[in-house]
C-alpha positions in Angstrom: 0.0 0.0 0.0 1.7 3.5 -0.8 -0.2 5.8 0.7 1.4 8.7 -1.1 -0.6 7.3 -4.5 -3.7 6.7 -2.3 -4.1 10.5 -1.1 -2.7 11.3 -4.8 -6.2 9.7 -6.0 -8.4 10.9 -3.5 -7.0 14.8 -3.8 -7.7 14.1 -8.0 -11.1 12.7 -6.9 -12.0 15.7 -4.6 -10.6 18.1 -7.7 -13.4 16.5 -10.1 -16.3 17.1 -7.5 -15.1 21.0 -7.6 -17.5 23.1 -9.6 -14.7 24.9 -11.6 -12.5 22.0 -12.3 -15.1 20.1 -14.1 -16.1 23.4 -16.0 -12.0 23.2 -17.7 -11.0 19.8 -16.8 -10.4 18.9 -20.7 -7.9 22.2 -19.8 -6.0 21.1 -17.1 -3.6 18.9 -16.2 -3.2 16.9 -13.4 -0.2 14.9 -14.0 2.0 17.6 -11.8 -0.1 17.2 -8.9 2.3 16.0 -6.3 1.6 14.4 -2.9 4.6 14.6 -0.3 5.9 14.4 3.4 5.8 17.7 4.9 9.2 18.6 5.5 8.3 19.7 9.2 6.2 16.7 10.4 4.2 19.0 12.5 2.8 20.9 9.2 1.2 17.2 9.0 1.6 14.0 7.7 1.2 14.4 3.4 0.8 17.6 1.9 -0.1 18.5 -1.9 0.8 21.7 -3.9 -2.6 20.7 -6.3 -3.6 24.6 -5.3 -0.6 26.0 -6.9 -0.6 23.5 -9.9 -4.2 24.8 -11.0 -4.8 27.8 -10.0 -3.1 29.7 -13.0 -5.2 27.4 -15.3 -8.6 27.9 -13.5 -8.0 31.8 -13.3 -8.3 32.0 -9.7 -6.4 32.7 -6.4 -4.2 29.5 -5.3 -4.9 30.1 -1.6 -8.6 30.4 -2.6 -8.7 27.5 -4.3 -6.6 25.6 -1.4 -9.4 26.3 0.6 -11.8 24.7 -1.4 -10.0 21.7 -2.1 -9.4 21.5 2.0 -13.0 21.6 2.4 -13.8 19.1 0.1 -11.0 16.4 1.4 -12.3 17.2 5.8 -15.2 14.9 3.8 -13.1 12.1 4.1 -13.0 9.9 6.9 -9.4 9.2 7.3 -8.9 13.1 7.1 -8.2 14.1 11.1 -7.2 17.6 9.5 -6.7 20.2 6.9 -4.7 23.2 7.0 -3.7 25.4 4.3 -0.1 26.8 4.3 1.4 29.9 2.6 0.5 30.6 -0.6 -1.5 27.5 -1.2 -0.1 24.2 0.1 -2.6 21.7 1.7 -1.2 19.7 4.8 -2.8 17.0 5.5 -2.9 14.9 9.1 -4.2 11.7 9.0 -6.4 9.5 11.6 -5.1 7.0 13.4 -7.7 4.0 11.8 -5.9 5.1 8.6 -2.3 4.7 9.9 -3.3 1.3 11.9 -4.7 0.0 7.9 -1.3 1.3 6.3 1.1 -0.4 8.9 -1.4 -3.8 8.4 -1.1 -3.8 5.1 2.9 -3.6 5.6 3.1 -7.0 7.6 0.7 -8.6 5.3 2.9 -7.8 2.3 6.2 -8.6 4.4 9.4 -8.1 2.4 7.0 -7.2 -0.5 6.2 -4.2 1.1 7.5 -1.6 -1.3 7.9 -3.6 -4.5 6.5 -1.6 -7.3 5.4 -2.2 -10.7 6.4 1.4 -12.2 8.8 -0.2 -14.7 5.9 -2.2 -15.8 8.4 -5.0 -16.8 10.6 -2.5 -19.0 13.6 -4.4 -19.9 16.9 -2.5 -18.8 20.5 -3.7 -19.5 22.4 -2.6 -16.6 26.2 -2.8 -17.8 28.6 -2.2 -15.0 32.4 -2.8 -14.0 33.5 -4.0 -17.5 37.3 -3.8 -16.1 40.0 -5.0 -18.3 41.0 -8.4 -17.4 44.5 -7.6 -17.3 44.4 -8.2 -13.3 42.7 -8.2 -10.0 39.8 -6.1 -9.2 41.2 -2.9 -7.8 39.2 -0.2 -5.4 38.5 1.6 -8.3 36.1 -0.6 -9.5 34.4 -1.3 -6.5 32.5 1.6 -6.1 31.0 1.0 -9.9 30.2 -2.4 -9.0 28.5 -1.6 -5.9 26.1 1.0 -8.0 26.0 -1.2 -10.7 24.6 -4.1 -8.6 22.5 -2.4 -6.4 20.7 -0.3 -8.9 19.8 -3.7 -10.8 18.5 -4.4 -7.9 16.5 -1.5 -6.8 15.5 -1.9 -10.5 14.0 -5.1 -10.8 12.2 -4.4 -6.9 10.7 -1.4 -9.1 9.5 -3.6 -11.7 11.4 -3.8 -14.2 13.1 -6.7 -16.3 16.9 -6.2 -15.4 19.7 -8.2 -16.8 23.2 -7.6 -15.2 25.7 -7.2 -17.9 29.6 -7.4 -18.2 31.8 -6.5 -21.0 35.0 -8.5 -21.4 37.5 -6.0 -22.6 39.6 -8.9 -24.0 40.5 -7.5 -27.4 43.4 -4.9 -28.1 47.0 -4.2 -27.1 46.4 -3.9 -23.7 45.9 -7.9 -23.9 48.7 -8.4 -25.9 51.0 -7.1 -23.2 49.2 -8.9 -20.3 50.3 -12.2 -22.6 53.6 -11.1 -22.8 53.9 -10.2 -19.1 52.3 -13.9 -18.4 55.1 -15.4 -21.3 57.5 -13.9 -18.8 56.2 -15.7 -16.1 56.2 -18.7 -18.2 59.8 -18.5 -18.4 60.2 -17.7 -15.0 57.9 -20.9 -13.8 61.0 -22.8 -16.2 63.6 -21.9 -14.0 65.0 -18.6 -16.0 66.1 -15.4 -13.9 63.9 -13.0 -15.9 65.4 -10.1 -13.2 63.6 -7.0 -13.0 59.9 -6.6 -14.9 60.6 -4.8 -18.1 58.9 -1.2 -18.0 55.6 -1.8 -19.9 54.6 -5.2 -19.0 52.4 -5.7 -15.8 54.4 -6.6 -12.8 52.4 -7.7 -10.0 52.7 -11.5 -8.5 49.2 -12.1 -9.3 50.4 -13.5 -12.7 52.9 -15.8 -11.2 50.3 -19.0 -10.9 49.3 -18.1 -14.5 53.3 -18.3 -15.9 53.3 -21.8 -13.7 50.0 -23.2 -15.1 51.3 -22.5 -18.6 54.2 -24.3 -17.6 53.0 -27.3 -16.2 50.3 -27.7 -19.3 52.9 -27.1 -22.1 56.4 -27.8 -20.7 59.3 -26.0 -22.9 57.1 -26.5 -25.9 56.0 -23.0 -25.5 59.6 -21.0 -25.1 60.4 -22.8 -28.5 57.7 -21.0 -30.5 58.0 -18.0 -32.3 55.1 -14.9 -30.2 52.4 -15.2 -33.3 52.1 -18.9 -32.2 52.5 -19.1 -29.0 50.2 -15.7 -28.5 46.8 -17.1 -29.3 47.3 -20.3 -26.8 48.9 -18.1 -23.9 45.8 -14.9 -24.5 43.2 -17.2 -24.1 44.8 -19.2 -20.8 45.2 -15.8 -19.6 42.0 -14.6 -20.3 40.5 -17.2 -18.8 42.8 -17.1 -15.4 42.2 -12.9 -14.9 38.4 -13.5 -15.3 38.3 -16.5 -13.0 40.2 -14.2 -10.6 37.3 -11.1 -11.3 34.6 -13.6 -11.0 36.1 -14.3 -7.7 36.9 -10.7 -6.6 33.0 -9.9 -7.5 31.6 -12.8 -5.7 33.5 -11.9 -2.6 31.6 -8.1 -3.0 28.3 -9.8 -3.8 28.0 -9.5 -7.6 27.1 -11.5 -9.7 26.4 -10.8 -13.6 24.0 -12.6 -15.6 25.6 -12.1 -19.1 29.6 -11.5 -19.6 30.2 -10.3 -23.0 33.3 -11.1 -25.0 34.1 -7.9 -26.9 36.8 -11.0 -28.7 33.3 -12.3 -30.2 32.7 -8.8 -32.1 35.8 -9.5 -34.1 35.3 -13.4 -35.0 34.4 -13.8 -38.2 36.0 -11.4 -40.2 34.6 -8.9 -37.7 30.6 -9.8 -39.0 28.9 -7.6 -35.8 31.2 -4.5 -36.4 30.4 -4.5 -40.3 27.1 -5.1 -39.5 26.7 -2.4 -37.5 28.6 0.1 -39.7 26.8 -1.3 -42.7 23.3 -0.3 -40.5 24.8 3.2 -39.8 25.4 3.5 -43.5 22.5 2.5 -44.4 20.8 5.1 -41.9 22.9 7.9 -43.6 25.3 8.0 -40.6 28.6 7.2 -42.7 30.8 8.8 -44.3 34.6 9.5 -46.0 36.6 11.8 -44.8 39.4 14.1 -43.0 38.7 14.6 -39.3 40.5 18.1 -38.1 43.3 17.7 -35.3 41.7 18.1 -32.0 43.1 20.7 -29.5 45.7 19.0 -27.3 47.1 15.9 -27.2 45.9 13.8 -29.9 44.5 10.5 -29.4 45.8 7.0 -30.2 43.6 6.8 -32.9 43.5 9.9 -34.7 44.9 9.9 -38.5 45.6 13.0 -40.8 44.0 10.7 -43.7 40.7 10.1 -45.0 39.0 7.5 -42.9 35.2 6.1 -42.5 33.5 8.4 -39.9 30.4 8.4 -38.0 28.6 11.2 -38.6 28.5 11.7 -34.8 27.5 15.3 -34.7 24.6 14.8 -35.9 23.1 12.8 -33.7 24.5 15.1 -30.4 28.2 14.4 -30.4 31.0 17.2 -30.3 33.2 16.1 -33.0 32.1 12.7 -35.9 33.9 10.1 -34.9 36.0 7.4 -37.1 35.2 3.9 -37.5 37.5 2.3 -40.2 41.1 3.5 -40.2 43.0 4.3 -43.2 44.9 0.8 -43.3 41.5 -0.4 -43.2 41.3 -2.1 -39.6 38.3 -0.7 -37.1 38.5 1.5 -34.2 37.9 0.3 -31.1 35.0 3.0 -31.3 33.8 0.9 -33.8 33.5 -2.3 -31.6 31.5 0.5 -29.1 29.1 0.9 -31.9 28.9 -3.1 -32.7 28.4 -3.5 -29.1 25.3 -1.4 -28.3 23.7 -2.9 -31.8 24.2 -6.4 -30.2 22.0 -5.0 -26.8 19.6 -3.2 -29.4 18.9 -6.5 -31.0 18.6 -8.4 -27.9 15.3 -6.4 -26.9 16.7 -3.7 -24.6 15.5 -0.5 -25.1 16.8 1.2 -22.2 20.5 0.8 -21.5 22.2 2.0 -18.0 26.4 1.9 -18.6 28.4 2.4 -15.1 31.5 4.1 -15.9 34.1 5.7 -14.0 34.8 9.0 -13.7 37.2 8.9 -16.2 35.0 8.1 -18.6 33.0 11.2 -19.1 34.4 11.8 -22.6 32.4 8.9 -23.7 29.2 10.3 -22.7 28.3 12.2 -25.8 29.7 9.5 -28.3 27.8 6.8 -27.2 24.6 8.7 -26.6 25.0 9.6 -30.1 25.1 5.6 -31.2 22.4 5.0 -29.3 20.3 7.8 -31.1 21.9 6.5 -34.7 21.8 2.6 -34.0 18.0 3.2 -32.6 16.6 6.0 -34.6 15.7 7.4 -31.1 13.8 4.8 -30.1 16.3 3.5 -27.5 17.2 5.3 -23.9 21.2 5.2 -22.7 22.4 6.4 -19.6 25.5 6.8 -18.5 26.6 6.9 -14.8 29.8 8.2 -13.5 31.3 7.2 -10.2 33.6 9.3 -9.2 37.2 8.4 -7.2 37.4 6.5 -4.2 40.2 7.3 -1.1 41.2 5.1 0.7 42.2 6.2 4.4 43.4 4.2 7.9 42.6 6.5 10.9 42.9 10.0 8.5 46.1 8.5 6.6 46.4 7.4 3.0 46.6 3.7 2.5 49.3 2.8 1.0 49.4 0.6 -2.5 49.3 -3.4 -2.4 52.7 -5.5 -3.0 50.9 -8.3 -4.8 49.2 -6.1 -7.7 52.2 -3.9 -8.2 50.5 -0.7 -8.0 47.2 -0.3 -6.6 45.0 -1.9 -3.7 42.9 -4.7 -4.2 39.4 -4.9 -4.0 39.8 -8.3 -2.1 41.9 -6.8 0.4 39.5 -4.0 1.3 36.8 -6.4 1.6 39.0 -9.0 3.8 39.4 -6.4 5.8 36.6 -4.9 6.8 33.9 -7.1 5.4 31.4 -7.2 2.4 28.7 -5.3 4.7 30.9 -2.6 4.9 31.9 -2.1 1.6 28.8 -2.3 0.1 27.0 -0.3 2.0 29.7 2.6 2.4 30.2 2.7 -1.5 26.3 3.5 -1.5 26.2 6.2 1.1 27.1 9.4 -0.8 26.1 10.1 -4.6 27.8 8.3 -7.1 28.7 11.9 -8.6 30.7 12.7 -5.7 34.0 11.9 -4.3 34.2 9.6 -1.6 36.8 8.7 1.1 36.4 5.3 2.4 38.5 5.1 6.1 38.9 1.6 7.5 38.9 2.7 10.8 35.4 4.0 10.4 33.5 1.7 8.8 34.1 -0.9 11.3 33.3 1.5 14.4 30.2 0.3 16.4 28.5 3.3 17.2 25.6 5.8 15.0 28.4 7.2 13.0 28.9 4.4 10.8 25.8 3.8 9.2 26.2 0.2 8.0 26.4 -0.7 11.6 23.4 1.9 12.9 21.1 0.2 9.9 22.7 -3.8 10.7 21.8 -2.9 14.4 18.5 -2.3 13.8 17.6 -5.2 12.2 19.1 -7.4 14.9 17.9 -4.9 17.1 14.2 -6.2 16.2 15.0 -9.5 16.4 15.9 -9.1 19.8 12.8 -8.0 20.8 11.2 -10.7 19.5 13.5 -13.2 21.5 12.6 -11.3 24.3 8.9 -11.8 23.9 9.5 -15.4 23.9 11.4 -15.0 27.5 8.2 -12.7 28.5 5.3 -15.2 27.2 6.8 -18.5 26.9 3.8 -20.0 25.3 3.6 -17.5 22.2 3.8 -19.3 19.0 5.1 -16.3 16.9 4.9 -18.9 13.5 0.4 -18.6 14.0 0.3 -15.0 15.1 -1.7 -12.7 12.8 0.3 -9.7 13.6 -1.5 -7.7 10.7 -4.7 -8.3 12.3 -3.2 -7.5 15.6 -2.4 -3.8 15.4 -6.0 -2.7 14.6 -7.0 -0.3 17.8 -3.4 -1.4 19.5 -1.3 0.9 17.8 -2.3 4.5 18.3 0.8 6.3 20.6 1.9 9.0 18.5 5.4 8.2 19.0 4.6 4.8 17.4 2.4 6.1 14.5 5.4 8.5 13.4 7.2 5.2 12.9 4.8 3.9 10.9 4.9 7.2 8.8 8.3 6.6 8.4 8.2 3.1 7.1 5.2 4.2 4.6 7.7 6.4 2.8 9.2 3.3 1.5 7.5 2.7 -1.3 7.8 6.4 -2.5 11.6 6.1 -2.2 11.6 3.0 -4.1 9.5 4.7 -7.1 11.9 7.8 -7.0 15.4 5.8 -6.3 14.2 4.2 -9.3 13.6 7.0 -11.7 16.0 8.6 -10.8 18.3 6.0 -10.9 20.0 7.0 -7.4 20.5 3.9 -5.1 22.1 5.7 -2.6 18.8 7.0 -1.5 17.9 3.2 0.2 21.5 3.7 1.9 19.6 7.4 3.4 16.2 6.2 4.0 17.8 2.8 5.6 19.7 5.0 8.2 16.6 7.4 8.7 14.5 4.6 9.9 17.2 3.1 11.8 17.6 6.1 13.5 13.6 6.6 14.1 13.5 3.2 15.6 16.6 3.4 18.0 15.0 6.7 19.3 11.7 5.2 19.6 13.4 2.1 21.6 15.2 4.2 23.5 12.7 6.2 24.8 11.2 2.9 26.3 14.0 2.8 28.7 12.6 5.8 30.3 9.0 5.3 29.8 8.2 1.4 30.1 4.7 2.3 28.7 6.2 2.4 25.3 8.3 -0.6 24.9 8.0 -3.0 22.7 7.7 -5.6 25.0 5.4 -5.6 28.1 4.7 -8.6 30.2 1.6 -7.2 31.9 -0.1 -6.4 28.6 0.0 -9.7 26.1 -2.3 -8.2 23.7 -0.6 -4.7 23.5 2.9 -6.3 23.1 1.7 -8.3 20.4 0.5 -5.5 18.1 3.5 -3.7 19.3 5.8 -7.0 17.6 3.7 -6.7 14.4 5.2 -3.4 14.4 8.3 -4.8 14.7 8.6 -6.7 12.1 7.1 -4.0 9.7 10.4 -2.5 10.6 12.7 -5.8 10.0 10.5 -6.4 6.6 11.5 -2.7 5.8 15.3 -2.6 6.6 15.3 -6.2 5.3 14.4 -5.5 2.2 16.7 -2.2 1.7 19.4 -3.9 2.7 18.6 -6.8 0.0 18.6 -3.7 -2.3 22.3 -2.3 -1.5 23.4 -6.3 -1.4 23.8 -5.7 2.1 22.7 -9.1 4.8 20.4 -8.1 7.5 21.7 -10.0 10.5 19.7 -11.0 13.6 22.6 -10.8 15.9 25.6 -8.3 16.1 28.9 -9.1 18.0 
């Protein structure tokens, strides 16, 4: 039950009664009609700018009008109050029958409470991480992964068909050199003294087991081959090893794709997808020959003063067109960019979420421009940026890892301070801003670190339940119907405002998910953590309101059916950031 798009429909209903809204209704519209949590709960307990939206349109005074509207909704029986505020807002205070229905309707749905059908089955491709698998996960892709995974998440808990999608960078130099680094290793695994790592090749000990599988598989056979033979047989081992290693390094952060995508398959056979997709952009009038102009600065790898075949990029949004075919006739790695997105095209998606680091915001324009080309429009792309990571120990800088040479490990941030921890802490600031991550932080027990506050909670509740076994010994909790329980139980105020604060839920689901912002579970999470300590601890002074009360069975038994509204709540959040919800802290 969201009550938001409840009082949204009884507002529009009290609206069509109104003499001069049916007179222009065909004139107005009501689709910016919003229904809201006062910002000050004592204001009320929704509030509605409909007033303000119409007033213009109907000719008349927005306060004037507010007072109509107010009239109209004091009709309703769940209405305790109307006020009207400023220039025309409407604040609305609820009954308490009302709020005992809403927080019923919560523990009947359980951990469904929430779920929404918004996306109406939509089917999203949610691409994220995509490192190069040239080595182990570093802490620079965990903050993407953790976005990545959670807004799948919040996305199919909105409704809509996700898949989770990784792209295997596996063509290009780059993987040429991680063969020849692992050929060193080889050699190494053979007895040879290959001294110091030659500048350019990827030094960290990660790719020792790799050089010693090769050599227990093959023996010398390999050293005795000239690189175009034994390339091919070494790339794939290797490919193979570093993804097995990712796969690993994801798992241990709770992420798991459903699709990884091979960008070595856009190049097999004679490179069909890439001409494919050129041969669509042709045929859309998207090609063409010619010069590109030197760009200002420093000029990238795969820029040529000669007449290439260029994607008429500026068109469709871009700054500058951008080539697909070089000169010598070989494609750009653009190009496999362009084959790429056709590929997710064909497969049904129409929306397309990529999760990029920060240092991919040049890409932004280019492959919004594809996806306007490939899908004549039809198709949405979004690209989020997650922006740096520091890492800190007690205010200092970390320092970089020994076994991957020159950065720190994913795997060690996560050994250290746990999954939970991660996950969560990646999750609670805006992907768009910097964050600093401190070790010594994120495994504090106290309110300041939030993974703990929310984790606390939830064990929190299950505490109380324990304890009601201690209190009534007989209760079968299994054969309770909590949901029934609460009608005419639950009516302190104190314990109605956490009820208000668990039926935000399912309006911060709905607007996470449009606006594609997970971090706003991590917020809400530690909002109704907080909410629910205070509301537990002010039962230490004031037995009355605990949770628990061994003279009063009934009472404490509506009281647990609040309860576990809150566990289903935090729960479910925390299922959303990929985040456990324990029943016991230590």
């Amino acid at each position: 039950m969201n009550l938001f798009t409840d009082f949204e429909n009884r507002i529009k209903n009290a609206l069509e009664a109104i003499d001069i809204v049916k007179e222009k209704r065909s004139d107005l519209d009501f689709g910016r009609i919003t229904v809201e949590a006062p910002r000050d709960a004592s204001h009320g307990d929704v509030a509605t700018n409909a007033a303000m939206v119409l007033a213009k349109p109907l000719g008349t005074n927005p306060r004037a009008l507010a007072e109509i509207i107010a009239d109209r909704l004091k009709e309703d029986g769940d209405v305790s109050e109307v006020s009207v505020a400023g220039p025309g807002f409407i604040n609305i205070r609820l009954g308490v029958g009302y709020w005992q229905r809403v927080l019923s309707a919560m523990i009947a749905s359980g951990l469904d409470y929430g779920r929404s059908t918004v996306g109406n089955g939509h089917k999203v491709n949610v691409e994220y991480v995509s490192a190069n698998p040239t080595g182990p996960m570093h802490v620079g892709h965990c903050r993407g992964a953790v976005v990545g995974d959670a807004l799948a998440n919040l996305l199919a808990f909105a409704g809509y068909g996700v898949v989770k999608e990784y792209y295997i960078n596996d063509a290009g130099s780059q993987v040429d050199v991680l063969a020849r680094s692992v050929f060193l290793r080889y050699r190494e695994a053979l007895g040879e003294n290959i001294g110091e790592i030659p500048s350019g090749l990827y030094p960290g000990d990660y790719l020792v087991p790799v050089g010693k599988a090769l050599a227990e598989e093959f023996g010398t056979k390999l050293r005795g081959m000239a690189e175009d033979d034994w390339m091919p047989l070494v790339k794939d081992r290797t490919i193979t090893a570093m993804m097995a290693m990712i796969r690993e390094d994801l798992k241990a952060l709770n992420v798991e794709h459903d699709v990884f995508f091979s960008e070595r398959t856009l190049h097999a056979n004679g490179a069909t997808p890439i001409r494919t997709a050129i041969n669509d952009l042709t045929f859309k009038g998207h090609v063409y020959k010619g010069v590109l102009p030197p760009p200002k600065g420093q000029l990238p790898e795969d820029w040529e003063d000669r007449e290439q075949t260029l994607f008429r990029s500026t068109e469709v949004g871009d700054d500058i067109d951008r080539p697909l075919i070089k000169s010598d006739g070989s494609y750009t790695y653009f190009a496999a960019d362009v084959a790429y997105f056709k590929d997710k095209y064909d497969r049904g998606f129409s929306e397309m979420i990529y999760v990029l680091g920060a240092d991919h915001g040049g890409y932004v324009k280019r492959l919004e421009a594809v996806a306007r080309a490939i899908s004549e429009g039809k198709s949405k792309l979004t690209v989020l940026l997650c922006q740096l990571v520091k890492l800190y120990r007690n205010g200092e800088p970390v320092k970089m890892s020994k076994r991957s040479g020159d950065f720190v490990t994913l795997r060690e941030v996560v050994d250290e301070v746990g999954r939970d921890a991660v996950r969560f802490m990646m999750l609670y600031r805006k992907s768009s801003e910097p964050l600093d991550f401190d070790f010594a932080k994120v495994t504090e027990q106290s309110k300041d670190n939030p993974v703990f506050y929310v984790q606390y909670a939830h064990a929190r509740c299950s505490s109380i339940f324990r304890q009601a076994k201690e209190a009534f010994p007989d209760l079968d909790l299994q054969s309770i119907d909590f949901a029934g329980a609460v009608a005419g139980k639950i009516t302190d105020a104190n314990e109605l405002q956490l009820v208000a604060k668990l039926a935000e839920y399912p309006r911060v689901v709905e607007a996470a998910a449009n606006a594609q912002e997970p971090h706003r579970i991590a917020f809400y999470l530690y909002d109704l953590a907080s909410s629910f300590h205070a509301h537990w601890n002010k039962g230490k002074d004031s037995p009355e309101l605990r949770f628990v009360n061994d003279k009063n069975r009934e009472l404490s038994i509506a009281r647990l059916g609040l309860v576990s509204a809150v566990a289903s709540v935090l729960k479910s959040g925390l299922g959303i950031t990929g985040t456990a919800a324990p029943e016991e802290m230590r």
